[in-house]
N, C-alpha and C positions, 0 to 999 in steps of 0.2 A: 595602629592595630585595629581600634574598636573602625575606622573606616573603611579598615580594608573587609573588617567582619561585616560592615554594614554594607557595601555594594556586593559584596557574595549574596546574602541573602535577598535583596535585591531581583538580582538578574536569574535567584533560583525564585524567585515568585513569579518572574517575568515569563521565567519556563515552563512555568506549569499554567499558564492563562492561557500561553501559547498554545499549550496542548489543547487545554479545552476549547478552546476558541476553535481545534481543526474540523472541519464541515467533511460531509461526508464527502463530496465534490472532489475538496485538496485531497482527501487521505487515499480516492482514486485516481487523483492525476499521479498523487506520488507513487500508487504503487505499480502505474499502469509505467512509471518513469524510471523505476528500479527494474522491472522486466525488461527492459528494453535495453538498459545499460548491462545488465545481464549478458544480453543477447549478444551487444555490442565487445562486450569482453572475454564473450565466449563460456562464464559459467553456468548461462542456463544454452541448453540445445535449445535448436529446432523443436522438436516437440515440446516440449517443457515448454516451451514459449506459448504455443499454439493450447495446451492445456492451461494455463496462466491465464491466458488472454480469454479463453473461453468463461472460467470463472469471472474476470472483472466483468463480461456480458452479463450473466446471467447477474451477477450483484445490482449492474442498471437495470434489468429489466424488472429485478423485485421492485428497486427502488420506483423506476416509474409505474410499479402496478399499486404501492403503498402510498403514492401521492396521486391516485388517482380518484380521491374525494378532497383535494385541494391542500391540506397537510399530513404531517406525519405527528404521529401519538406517539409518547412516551414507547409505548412499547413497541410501534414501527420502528422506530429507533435505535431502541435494543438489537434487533433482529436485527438492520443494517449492520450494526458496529460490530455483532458475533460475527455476521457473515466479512467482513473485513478484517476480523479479526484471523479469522480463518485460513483466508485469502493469504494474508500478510505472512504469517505463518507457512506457508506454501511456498512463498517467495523464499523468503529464507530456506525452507530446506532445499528448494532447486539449486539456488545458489550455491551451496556447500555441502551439495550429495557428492562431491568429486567428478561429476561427470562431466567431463568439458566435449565442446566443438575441438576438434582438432585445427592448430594453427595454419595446415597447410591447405585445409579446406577454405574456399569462399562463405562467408555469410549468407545465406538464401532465405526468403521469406520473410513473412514482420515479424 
């Protein structure tokens, strides 16, 4: 028992390092990689998509405007991670607004 209690707690320390260790980088592959799978299964449309994908732009372009004295501050930081925060949040509601692509239509668009 006390091992099985000891590898839970474990792999829940391992998860939360995990978390913090995510860079802004991954937390944009991934969410540019759940719109897409979205797309792909039809719960975000077409537009939803192209609004989606506008956001993750504009999140690079702060970011490459807040690295453009060679780092990011504590508080550039912040600002990324709201604005992903955000973003993320977005994702999820397109996701589960109910609004699908209709199956008999073709996919169009990124």
């Amino acid at each position: 028992m006390n091992r099985m209690l000891a590898l839970a707690a474990g792999l829940l320390m391992a998860g939360s390092t995990t978390a913090l260790a995510h860079s802004n980088e991954a937390r944009q592959i991934a969410q540019r990689s759940a719109i897409e799978e979205g797309r792909q299964n039809g719960s975000i449309t077409w537009l939803e998509g192209r609004k989606l994908r506008k956001e993750q732009a504009e999140i690079m372009r702060v970011e490459a405007e807040l690295k453009a004295d060679g780092h990011l501050s504590a508080r550039d930081k912040r600002i990324l991670h709201a604005m992903q925060d955000e973003a993320e949040g977005h994702i999820i509601a397109e996701q589960t607004d109910g609004r699908r692509r209709w199956r008999l239509l073709p996919r169009v668009g990124n």
